[in-house]
Structure formats: C-alpha cells, structure tokens
N, C-alpha and C positions, 0 to 999 in steps of 0.2 A: 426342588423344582426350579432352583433358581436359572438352568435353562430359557425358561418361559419367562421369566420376570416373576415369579410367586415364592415367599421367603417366607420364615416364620413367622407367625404372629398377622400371616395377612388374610382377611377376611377371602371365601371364593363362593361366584355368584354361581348358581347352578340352576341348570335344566334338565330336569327329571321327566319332560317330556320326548327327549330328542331319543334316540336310538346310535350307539356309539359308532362311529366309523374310525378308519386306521388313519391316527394322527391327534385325533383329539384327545385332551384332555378329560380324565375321566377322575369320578370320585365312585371308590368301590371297596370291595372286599375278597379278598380271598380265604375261607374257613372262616367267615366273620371276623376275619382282622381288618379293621380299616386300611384303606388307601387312598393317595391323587398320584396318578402317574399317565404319563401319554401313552393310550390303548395303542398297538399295532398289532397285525397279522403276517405271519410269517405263513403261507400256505391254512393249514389248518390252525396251524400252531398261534394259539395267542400269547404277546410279548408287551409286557410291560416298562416302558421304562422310565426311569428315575426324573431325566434331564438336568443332574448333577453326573460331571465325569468320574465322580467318587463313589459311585454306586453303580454293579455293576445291570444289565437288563434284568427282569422276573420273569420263567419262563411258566407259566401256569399248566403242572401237571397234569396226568390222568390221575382222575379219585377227588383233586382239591373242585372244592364248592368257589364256583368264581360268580362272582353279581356285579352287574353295573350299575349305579345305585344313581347314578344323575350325569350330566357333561359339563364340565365347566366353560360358562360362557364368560367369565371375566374374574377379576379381584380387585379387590381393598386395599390399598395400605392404608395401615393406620401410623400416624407419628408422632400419638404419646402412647406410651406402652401402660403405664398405671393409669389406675382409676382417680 
C-alpha cells in the first residue's frame, strides 16, 4: 500500500463503524484471507486494489466470501523496528 503512504511494519487505525465506499481504504477478507487494499466498484463488480504498481487489481469473484472487516482511517509509523 505504499501508494497511500502505509508500508510494512506500520501500525493502521481503523473504523469498524463506517460502511465502505469506493476509494477507501479497507481492512478485510476474501475466504478469510486477510486483507488492506483500496475498496472500488467497478458497476457491480467489486475491485480491489493493491496501491503498489507491482500488484496487479483483485477482482472479487462469484462464490468467494468477501467481508469488510473495518475502513482505515490512518497509520502508524513506527521507527525502531525491535523490541
């Protein structure tokens, strides 16, 4: 997501009450696989993307279990990596 400014290792604040719209940043799951990628709508079609240009969009199947599990409203960085 280093699009957005969010890299590894960096904390993200989330809101689990908000209702996703297209653009936001989203922490979720597709078949219970974790995800953060920025929610879009393509007509019906939900589109997920990276916001690295090394990855390319996730188009979210018929059959796959898709949840929106919270919206990211900011991040963390942290800059000591160890404890």
């Amino acid at each position: 997501m280093i699009g957005v400014g969010l890299f590894d290792d960096d904390v993200v604040i989330v809101d689990r009450s908000l209702d996703a719209v297209s653009g936001d940043v989203i922490i979720g799951a597709i078949d219970n696989d974790p995800l953060v990628k920025t929610y879009t709508r393509e007509g019906n079609q939900v589109v997920l993307r990276s916001e690295n240009p090394g990855y390319a969009p996730r188009y979210v199947l018929e059959g796959e279990q898709f949840e929106v599990w919270g919206v990211v409203k900011g991040g963390l960085r942290m800059f000591r990596r160890h404890a």
